[in-house]
C-alpha positions as CSV (number, residue, x, y, z in Angstrom):
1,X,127.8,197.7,252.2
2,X,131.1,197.4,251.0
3,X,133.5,194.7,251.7
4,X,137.4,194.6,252.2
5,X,139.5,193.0,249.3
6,X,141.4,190.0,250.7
7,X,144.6,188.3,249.8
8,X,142.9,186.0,247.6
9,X,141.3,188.5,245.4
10,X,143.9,189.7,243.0
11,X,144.5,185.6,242.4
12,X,140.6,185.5,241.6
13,X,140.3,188.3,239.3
14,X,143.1,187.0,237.7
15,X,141.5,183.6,237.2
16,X,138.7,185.0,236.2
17,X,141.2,187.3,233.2
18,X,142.1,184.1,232.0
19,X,138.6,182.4,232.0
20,X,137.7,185.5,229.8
21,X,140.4,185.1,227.5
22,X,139.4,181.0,227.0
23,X,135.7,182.1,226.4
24,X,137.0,184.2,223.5
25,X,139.1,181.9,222.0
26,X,136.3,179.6,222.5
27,X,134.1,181.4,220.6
28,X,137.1,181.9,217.8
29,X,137.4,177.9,217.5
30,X,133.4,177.8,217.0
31,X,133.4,180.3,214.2
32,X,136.1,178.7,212.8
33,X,134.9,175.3,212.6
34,X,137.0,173.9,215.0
35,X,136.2,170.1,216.1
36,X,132.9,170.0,218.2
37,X,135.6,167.9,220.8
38,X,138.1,170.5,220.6
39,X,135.2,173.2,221.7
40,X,133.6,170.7,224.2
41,X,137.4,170.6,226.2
42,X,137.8,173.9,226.0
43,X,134.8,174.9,227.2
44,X,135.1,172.4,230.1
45,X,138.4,173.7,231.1
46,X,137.0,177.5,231.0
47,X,134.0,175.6,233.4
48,X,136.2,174.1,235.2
49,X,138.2,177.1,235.6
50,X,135.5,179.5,236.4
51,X,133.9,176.7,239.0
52,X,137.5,176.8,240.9
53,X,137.6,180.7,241.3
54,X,133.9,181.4,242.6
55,X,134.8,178.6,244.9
56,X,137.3,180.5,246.2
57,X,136.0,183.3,246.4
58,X,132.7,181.9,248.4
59,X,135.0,180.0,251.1
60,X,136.9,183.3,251.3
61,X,134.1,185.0,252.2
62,X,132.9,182.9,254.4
63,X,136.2,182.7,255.8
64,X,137.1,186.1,256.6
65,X,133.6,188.0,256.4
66,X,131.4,186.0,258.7
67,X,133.0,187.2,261.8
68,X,131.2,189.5,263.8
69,X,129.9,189.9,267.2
70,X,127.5,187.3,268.7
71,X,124.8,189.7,268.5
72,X,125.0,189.7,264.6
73,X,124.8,185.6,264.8
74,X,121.0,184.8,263.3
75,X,122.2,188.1,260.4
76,X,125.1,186.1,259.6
77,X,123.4,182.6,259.8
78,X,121.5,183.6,257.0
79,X,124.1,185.6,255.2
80,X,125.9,181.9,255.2
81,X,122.6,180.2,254.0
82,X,122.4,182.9,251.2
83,X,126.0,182.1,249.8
84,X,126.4,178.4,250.3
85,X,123.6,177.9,247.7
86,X,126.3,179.5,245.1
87,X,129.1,176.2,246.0
């Protein structure tokens, strides 16, 4: 099954671009010796960061993708179940 990219998608997987980028340079400040408070906030803001754009993309989804006819209501029901356990 595939599924339609939405408007917020570009604006995710760019997000998600940067988080990649912070996880590097992350990884950079730990090899370098950085302060063990420098990597902790860094690593809370990629955290942080990454939390934000799956939340997104969940209520999105949810938004746009649960939708269908009333005969699909007990497939979507637990299509719903299935993701919320991901917020």
């Amino acid at each position: 099954m595939t599924h339609e990219i939405h408007h917020t998608h570009p604006e995710i997987v760019k997000r998600l671009r940067r988080v990649e980028g912070q996880v590097r340079s992350i990884a950079a400040m730990i090899e370098a010796g950085r302060s063990c408070l420098d990597v902790a906030q860094q690593m809370a803001a990629a955290t942080s960061a990454l939390a934000s754009a799956k939340d997104t993309f969940i209520r999105d989804h949810i938004d746009h993708c649960l939708n269908g006819s009333a005969d699909d209501l007990e497939a979507q029901l637990l299509e719903l179940k299935a993701i919320t356990k991901y917020l």
